[in-house]
C-alpha positions as CSV (number, residue, x, y, z in Angstrom):
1,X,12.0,25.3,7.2
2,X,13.2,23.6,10.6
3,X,15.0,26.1,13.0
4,X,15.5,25.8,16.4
5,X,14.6,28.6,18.2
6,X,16.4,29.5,21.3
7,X,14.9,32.1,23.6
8,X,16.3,35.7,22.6
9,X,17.8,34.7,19.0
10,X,15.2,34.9,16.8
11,X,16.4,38.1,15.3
12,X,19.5,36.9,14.8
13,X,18.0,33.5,13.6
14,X,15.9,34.6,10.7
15,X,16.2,36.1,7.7
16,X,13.5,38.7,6.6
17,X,12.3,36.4,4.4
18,X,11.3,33.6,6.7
19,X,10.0,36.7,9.4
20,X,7.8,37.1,6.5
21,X,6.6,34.0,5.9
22,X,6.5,33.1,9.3
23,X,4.1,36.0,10.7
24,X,1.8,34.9,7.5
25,X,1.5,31.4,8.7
26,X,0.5,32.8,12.4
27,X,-1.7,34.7,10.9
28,X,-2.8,32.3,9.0
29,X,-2.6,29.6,11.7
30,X,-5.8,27.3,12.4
31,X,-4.2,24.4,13.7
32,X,-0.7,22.8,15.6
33,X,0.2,19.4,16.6
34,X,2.5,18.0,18.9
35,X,3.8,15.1,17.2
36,X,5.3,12.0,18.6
37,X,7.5,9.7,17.1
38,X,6.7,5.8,17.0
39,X,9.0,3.7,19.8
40,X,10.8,1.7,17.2
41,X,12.7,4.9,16.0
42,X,13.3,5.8,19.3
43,X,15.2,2.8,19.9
44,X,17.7,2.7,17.1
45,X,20.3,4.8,18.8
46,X,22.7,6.1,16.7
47,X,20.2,5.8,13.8
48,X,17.9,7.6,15.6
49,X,19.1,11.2,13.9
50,X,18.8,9.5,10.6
51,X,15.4,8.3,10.5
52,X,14.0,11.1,12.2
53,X,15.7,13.7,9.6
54,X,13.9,11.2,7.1
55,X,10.4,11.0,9.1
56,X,10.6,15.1,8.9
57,X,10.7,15.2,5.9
58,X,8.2,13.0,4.4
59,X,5.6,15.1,6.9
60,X,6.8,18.0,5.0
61,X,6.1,16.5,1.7
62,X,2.8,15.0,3.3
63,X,1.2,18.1,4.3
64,X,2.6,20.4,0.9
65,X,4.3,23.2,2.5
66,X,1.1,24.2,4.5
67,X,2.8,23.5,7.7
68,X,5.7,24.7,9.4
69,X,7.8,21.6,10.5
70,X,9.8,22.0,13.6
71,X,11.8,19.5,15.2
72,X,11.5,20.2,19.2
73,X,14.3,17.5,20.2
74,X,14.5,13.8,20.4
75,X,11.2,12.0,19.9
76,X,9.0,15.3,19.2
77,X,7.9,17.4,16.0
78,X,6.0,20.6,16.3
79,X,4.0,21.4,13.6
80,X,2.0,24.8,12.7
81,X,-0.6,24.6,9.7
82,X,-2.9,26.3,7.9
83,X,-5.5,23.8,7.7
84,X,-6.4,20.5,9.8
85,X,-4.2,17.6,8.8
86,X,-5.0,15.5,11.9
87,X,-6.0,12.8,9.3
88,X,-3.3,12.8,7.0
89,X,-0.4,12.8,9.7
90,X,-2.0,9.6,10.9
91,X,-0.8,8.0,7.8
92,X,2.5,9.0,7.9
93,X,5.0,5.8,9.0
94,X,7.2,6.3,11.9
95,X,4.0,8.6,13.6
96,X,3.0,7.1,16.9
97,X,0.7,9.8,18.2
98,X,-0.8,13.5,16.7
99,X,-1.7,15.5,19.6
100,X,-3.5,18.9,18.4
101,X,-2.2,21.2,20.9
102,X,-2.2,24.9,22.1
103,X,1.5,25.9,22.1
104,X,2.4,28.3,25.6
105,X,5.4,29.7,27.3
106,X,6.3,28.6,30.6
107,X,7.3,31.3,32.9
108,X,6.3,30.0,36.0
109,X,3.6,27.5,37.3
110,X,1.5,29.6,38.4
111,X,0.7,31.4,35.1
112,X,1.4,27.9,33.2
113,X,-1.8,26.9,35.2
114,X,-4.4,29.6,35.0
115,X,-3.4,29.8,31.2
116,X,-4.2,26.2,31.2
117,X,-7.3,26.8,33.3
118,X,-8.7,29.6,31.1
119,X,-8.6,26.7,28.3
120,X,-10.1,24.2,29.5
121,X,-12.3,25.5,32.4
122,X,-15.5,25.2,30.6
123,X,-14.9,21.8,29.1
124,X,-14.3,20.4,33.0
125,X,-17.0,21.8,34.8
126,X,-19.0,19.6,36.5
127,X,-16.7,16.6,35.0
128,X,-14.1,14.2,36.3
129,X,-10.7,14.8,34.9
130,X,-6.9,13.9,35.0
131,X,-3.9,15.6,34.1
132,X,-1.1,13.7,32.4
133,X,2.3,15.4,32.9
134,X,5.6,14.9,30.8
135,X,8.5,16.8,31.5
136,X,12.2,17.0,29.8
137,X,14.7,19.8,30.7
138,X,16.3,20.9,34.3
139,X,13.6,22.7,35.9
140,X,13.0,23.1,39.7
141,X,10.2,21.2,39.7
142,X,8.8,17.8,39.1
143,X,6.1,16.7,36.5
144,X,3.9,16.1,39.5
145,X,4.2,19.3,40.7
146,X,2.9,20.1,37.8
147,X,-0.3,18.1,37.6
148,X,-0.6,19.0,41.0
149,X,-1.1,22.6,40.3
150,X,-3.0,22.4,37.3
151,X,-5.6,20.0,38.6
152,X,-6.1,22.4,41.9
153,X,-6.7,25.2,39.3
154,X,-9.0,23.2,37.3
155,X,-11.1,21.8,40.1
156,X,-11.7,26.0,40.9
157,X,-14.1,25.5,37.7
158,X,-15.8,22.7,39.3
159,X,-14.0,19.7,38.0
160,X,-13.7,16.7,40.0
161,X,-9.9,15.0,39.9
162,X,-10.6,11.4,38.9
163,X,-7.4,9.7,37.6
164,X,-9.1,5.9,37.0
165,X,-12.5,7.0,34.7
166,X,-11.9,10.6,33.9
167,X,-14.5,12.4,31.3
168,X,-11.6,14.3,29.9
169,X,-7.9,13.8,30.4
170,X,-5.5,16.8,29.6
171,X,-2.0,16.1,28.2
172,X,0.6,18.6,29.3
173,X,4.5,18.2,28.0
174,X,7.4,20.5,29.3
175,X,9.7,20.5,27.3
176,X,12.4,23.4,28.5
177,X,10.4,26.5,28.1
178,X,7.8,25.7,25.8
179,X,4.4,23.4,27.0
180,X,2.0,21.6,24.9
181,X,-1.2,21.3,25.9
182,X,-4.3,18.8,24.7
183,X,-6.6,16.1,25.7
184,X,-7.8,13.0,24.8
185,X,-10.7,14.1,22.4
186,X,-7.5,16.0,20.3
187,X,-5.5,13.4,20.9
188,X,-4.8,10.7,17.7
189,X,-3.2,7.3,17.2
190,X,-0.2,7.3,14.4
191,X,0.4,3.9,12.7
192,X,3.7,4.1,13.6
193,X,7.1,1.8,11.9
194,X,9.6,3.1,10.6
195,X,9.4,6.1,7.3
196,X,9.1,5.1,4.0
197,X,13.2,5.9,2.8
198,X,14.9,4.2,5.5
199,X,15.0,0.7,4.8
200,X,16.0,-1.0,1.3
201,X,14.1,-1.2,-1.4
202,X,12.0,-4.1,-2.7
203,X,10.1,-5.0,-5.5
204,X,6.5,-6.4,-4.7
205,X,4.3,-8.7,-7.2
206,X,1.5,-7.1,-7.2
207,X,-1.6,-7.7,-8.5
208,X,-4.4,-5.3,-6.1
209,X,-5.8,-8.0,-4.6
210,X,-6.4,-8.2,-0.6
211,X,-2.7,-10.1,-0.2
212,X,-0.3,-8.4,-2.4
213,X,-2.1,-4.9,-1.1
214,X,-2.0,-5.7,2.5
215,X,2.2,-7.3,2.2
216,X,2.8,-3.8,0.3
217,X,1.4,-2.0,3.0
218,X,3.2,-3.9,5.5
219,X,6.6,-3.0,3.6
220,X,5.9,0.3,3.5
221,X,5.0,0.5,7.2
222,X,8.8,-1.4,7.8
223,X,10.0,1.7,6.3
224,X,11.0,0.0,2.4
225,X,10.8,1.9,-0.7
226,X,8.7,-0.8,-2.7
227,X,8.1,-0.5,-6.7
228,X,5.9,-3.1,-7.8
229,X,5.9,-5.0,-10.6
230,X,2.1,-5.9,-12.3
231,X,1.7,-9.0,-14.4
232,X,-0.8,-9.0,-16.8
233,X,-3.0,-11.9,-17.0
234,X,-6.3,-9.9,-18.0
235,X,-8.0,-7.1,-19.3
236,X,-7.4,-3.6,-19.8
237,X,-9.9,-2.7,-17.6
238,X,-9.6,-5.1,-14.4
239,X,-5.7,-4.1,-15.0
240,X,-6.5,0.0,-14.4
241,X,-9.0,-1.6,-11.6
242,X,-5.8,-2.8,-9.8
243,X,-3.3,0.0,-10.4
244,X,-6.3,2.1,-9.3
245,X,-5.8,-0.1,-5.8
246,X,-1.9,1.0,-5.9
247,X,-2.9,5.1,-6.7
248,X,-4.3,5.2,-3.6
249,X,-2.3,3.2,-1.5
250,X,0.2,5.5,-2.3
251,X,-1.6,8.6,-2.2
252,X,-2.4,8.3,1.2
253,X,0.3,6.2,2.8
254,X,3.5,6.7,0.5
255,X,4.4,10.2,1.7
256,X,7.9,10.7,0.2
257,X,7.9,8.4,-1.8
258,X,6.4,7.8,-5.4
259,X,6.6,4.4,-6.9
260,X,7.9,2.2,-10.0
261,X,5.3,0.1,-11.6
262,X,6.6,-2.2,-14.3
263,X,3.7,-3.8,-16.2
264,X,4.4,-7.5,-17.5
265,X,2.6,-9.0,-20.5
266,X,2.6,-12.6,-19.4
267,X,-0.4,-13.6,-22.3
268,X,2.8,-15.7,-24.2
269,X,3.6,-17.0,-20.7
270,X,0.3,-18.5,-20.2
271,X,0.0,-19.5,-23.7
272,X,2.6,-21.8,-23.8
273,X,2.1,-23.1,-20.3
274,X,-1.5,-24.1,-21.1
275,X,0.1,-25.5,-24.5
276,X,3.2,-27.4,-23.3
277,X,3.2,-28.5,-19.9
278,X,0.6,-30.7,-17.4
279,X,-2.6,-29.0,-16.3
280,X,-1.5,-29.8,-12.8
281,X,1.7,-27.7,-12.9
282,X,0.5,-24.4,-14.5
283,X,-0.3,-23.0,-11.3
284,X,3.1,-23.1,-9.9
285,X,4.8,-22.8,-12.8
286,X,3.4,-19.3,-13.8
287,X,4.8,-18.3,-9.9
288,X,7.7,-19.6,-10.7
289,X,8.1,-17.5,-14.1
290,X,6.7,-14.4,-12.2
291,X,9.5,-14.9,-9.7
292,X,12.0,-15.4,-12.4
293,X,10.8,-12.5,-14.4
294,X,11.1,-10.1,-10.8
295,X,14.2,-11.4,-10.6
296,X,15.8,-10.5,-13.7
297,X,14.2,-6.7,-12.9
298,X,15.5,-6.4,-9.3
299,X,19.0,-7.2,-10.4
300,X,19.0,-4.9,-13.2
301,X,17.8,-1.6,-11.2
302,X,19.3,-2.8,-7.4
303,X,16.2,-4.3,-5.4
304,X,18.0,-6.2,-2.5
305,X,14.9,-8.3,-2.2
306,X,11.2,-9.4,-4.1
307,X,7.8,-9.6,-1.9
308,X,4.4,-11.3,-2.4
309,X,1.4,-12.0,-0.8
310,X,2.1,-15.5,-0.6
311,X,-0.1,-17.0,2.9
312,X,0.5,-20.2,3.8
313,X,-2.9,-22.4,2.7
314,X,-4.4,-19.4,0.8
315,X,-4.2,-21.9,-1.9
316,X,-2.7,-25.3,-2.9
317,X,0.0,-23.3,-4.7
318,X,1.2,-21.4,-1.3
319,X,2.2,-24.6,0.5
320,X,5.5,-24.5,2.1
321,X,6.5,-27.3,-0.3
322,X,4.8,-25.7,-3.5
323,X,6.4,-22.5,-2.6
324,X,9.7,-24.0,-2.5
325,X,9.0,-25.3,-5.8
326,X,8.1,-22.0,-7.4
327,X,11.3,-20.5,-6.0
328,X,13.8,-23.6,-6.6
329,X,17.1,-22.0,-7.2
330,X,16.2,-18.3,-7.6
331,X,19.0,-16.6,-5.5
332,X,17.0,-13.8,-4.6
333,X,15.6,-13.3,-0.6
334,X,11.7,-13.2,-1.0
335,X,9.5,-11.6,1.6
336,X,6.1,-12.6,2.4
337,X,4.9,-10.2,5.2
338,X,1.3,-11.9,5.1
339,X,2.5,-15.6,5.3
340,X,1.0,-16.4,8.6
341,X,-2.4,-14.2,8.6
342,X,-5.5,-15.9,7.6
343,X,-7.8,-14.2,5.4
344,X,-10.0,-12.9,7.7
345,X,-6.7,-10.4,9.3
346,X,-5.7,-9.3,6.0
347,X,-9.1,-8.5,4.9
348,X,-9.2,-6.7,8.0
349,X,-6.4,-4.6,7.6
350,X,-7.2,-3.7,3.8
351,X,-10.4,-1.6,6.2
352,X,-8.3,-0.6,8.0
353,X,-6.2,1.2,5.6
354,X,-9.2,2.1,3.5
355,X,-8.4,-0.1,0.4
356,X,-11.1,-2.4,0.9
357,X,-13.7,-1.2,-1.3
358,X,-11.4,-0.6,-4.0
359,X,-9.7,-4.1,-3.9
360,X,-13.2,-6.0,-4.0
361,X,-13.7,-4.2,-7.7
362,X,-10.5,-6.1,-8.7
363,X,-11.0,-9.9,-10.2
364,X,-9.3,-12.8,-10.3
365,X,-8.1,-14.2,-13.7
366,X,-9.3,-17.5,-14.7
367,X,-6.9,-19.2,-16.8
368,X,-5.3,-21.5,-14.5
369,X,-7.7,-24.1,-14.2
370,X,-7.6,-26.9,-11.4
371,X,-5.1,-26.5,-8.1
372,X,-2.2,-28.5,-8.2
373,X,-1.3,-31.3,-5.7
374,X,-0.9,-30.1,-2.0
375,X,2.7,-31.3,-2.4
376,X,4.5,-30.8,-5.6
377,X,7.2,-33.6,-6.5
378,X,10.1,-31.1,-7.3
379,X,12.0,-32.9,-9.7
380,X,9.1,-34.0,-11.7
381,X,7.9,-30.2,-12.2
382,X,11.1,-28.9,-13.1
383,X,11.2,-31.7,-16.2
384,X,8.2,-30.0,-17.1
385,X,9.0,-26.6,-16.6
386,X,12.0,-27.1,-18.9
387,X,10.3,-28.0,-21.6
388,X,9.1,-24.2,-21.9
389,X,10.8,-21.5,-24.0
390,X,14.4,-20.7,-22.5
391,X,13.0,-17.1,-24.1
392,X,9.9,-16.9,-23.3
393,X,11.1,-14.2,-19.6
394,X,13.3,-12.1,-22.4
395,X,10.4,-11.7,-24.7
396,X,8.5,-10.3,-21.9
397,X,11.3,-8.3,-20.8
398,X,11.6,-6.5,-24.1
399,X,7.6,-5.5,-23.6
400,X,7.7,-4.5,-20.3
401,X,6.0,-0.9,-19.6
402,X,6.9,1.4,-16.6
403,X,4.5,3.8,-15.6
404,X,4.3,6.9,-13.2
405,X,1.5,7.3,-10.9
406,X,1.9,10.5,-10.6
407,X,0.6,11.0,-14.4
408,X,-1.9,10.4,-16.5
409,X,-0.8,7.1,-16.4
410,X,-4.8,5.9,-17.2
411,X,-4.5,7.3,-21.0
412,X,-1.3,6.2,-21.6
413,X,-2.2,2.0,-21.3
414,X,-6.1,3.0,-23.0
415,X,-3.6,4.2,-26.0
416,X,-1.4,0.7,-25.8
417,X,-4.6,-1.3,-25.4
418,X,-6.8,1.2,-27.9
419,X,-8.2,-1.9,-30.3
420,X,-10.9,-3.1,-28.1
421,X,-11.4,-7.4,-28.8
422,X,-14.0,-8.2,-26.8
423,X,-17.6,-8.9,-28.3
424,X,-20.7,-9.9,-26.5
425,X,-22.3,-12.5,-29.0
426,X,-21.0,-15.4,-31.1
427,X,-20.3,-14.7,-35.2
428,X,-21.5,-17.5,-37.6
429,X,-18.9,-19.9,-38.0
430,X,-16.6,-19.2,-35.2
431,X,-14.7,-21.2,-33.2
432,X,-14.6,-21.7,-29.3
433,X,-11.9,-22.1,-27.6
434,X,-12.4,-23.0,-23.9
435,X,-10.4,-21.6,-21.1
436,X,-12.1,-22.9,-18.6
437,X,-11.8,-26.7,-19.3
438,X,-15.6,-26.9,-18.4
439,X,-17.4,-27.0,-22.1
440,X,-14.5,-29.0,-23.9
441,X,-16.0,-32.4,-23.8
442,X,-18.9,-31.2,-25.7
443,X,-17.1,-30.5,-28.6
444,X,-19.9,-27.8,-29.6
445,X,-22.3,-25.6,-28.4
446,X,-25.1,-23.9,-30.6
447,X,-24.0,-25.1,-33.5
448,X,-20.0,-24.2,-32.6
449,X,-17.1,-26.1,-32.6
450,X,-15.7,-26.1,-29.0
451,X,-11.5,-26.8,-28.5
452,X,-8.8,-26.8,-26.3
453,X,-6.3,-23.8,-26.7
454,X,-3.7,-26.2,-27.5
455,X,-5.7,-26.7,-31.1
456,X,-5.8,-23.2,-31.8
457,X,-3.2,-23.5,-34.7
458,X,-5.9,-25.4,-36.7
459,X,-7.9,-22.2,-37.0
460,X,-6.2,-19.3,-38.0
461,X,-8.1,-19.3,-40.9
462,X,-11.9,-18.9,-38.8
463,X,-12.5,-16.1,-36.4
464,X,-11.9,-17.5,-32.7
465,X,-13.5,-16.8,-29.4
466,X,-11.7,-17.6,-26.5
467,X,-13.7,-18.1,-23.3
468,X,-13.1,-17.9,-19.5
469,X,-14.9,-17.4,-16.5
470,X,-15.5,-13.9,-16.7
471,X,-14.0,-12.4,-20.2
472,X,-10.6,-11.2,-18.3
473,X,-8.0,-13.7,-19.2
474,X,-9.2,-14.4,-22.7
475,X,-9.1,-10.7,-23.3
476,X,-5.4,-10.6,-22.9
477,X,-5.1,-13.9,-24.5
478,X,-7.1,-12.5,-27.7
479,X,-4.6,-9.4,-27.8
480,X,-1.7,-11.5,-28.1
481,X,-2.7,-13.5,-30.9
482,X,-4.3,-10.6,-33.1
483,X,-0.5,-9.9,-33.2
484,X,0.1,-13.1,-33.8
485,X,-2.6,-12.9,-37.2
486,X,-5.4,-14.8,-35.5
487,X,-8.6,-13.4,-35.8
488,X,-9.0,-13.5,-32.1
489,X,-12.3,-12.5,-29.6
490,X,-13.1,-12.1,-25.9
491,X,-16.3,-13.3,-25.2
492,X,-17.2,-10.6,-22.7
493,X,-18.5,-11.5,-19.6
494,X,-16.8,-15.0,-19.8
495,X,-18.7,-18.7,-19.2
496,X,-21.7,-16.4,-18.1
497,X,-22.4,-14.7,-20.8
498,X,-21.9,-17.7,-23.2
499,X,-24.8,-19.9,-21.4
500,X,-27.1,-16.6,-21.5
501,X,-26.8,-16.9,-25.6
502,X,-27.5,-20.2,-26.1
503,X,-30.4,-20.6,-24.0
């Protein structure tokens, strides 16, 4: 609950319910914080109500009704809680700073200082300190008057005044009758922006790699509701590795929020690309088909914009030009908030943020084969990108999956994915069908025929193992044409394991 308490009213203020709960949570109380709102709120002027309604609430959702949320005025939250949430308020957006404080009543200077002094006189003796005073309200004094004061009290304990190297600096705001009191070894950074709720929203390809992870992040931080939308282009289990990545992303950044994931079968897509069109246009022609695909989704549920983790030179398909390419026509604003980082600064941030361990579980999938062409010739690429499906994004569209993180959302894609088609050896008379565009000029390998997925019709008849780098793709791939009546195989473990067995 979020009264403000005027000296003298609170009887007429509060109900005896909230009297109650209010002298439990004193009771109760282990820790406060001052908290202080990042500048870009600050600056929004007439918005400035808005977003910070919005900011208190997500705190409130972030810390599960085990604080008492007060807004002081403009720019400042008080909170009382039960327990210490100094680490969680640090990932709230639109939090610049958490100071835990000690909460007194001014009365007069004098007694403001020697409380002040019976806090903190052990922790200056014999040290330098400095006293940092902010002051709002009509008062007849200054904030140096106060500092003044406070430091003559604290050098009583045998503290030195030393405002350019202190040991310990004490922050002190005034703000009307009410002070709030810490120091620098309470005192923690926010990561600031703007709270998740008060910008549009926007629907993120996302696959819980570094890129997509970090531009999600980013979004967030800007204050955007973002759903994401997951295409599958491998297994079951490097598919729950990446939505694992998005749990906890919004776990412990999304307070107030709780995403949309759509989940994409693209194993069609990539069969007919691999079938139909030049090896040196699959790569952007599957981004163009995932931008088509979140397209069609944003404009059925009301995302004013799509987002990726598109950086410039992360590969030959994230050109300017090839980028262009991949979103020809699309009529749909795309943000890239990780265009211009290098590697090296998103991979820093995903440590940052704590999602760095997780996001190194996550593979790549290794269907696509060479990199196209630093430059893509547009017209020539569309020519072959027509010759695809005009169906192919509906068909996806009619399989599409949402789930909720907030649920069991593990079980409900082991159940969709229960028949397990990966095998780690090679049956007698099978056939291998090579992803990877490495083995295909042999034509076999101990004793087995070796083809191009383009030839698969020829063998519907045999069972089939499809191979790739690493078993991910080719497990999807295997899925889609068991329902297609092929007697279909991951080779688990990919190229790898297939040179261990014929050794």
């Amino acid at each position: 609950m979020n009264i403000s308490i005027n000296r003298g009213e609170a009887h007429t203020l509060f109900d005896e319910h909230y009297i109650i709960q209010r002298s439990y949570v004193v009771r109760c109380l282990l820790k406060s914080y001052l908290i202080r709102v990042s500048g870009e709120i600050s600056l929004k002027g007439g918005w400035r109500r808005r977003l910070e309604k919005i900011l208190e609430n997500n705190m409130k959702v972030a810390v599960d009704n085990k604080c008492v949320v007060k807004r002081i005025d403009w720019g400042r939250f008080y909170l009382e809680c039960q327990d210490d949430f100094s680490k969680i308020l640090t990932k709230i957006f639109g939090v610049h700073e958490i100071l835990e404080t000690e909460h007194l009543e001014l009365k007069d200077l004098k007694s403001l200082g020697e409380k002040i002094r019976d806090i903190y006189c052990e922790y200056v003796r014999d040290k330098k300190f400095a006293v940092e005073v902010k002051r709002v309200g009509q008062h007849s004094f200054t904030s140096r008057d106060v500092a003044i004061v406070i430091g003559d009290m604290l050098r009583e304990c045998g503290g030195k005044v030393d405002l350019e190297n202190p040991d310990i600096k004490i922050y002190v705001e005034v703000r009307g009758y009410d002070v709030y009191v810490s120091d620098d070894k309470k005192r923690f950074r926010g990561v600031g922006g703007f709270p998740i709720g008060s910008s549009e929203k926007v629907l993120v390809l996302f696959s819980g790699g570094f890129d997509s992870t970090v531009a999600t992040w980013m979004l967030m931080r800007k204050g955007c509701p973002t759903d994401l939308l997951y295409i599958n282009m491998g297994s079951l289990d490097n598919m729950i590795r990446s939505l694992e990545v998005a749990e906890k992303l919004f776990r412990e950044w999304g307070h107030g929020y709780s995403p949309r994931i759509f989940i994409a079968d693209f194993s069609e897509v990539i069969r007919e690309i691999r079938s139909i069109i030049k090896p040196v246009y699959w790569q952007i022609a599957v981004k163009r088909m995932m931008y088509i695909l979140a397209k069609e989704i944003a404009s059925k549920y009301g995302y004013k914009a799509l987002a990726s983790g598109d950086s410039i030179w992360e590969a030959n398909s994230q050109t300017i030009t090839n980028l262009r390419v991949s979103e020809n026509s699309l009529d749909m604003t795309v943000l890239r908030p990780v265009i211009g980082m290098t590697k090296d600064d998103i991979i820093k941030i995903s440590i940052d943020i704590g999602l760095y361990d997780l996001i190194t579980k996550v593979k790549e999938t290794c269907w696509l084969g060479a990199s196209p062409p630093i430059k893509i010739n547009q017209e020539k690429f569309m020519r072959e990108f027509n010759k695809l499906n005009k169906d192919l994004i509906n068909k996806v569209l009619e399989k599409i999956i949402t789930i909720d993180l907030e649920e069991n959302w593990r079980e409900k894609l082991e159940k969709l994915y229960e028949i397990d088609v990966s095998i780690d050896h090679l049956p007698e008379n099978s056939v291998i069908i090579d992803l990877t565009k490495k083995l295909v000029k042999k034509r076999s390998v101990g004793g087995l025929e070796i083809r191009d997925l383009s030839e698969i019709d020829l063998f519907k008849e045999r069972d089939i193992i499809l191979v790739c780098e690493e078993g991910e793709t080719s497990e999807l791939l295997a899925r889609e044409l068991r329902s297609r009546g092929f007697r279909a195989y991951s080779l688990r473990g990919g190229l790898k394991r297939l040179q261990e067995i014929i050794k």
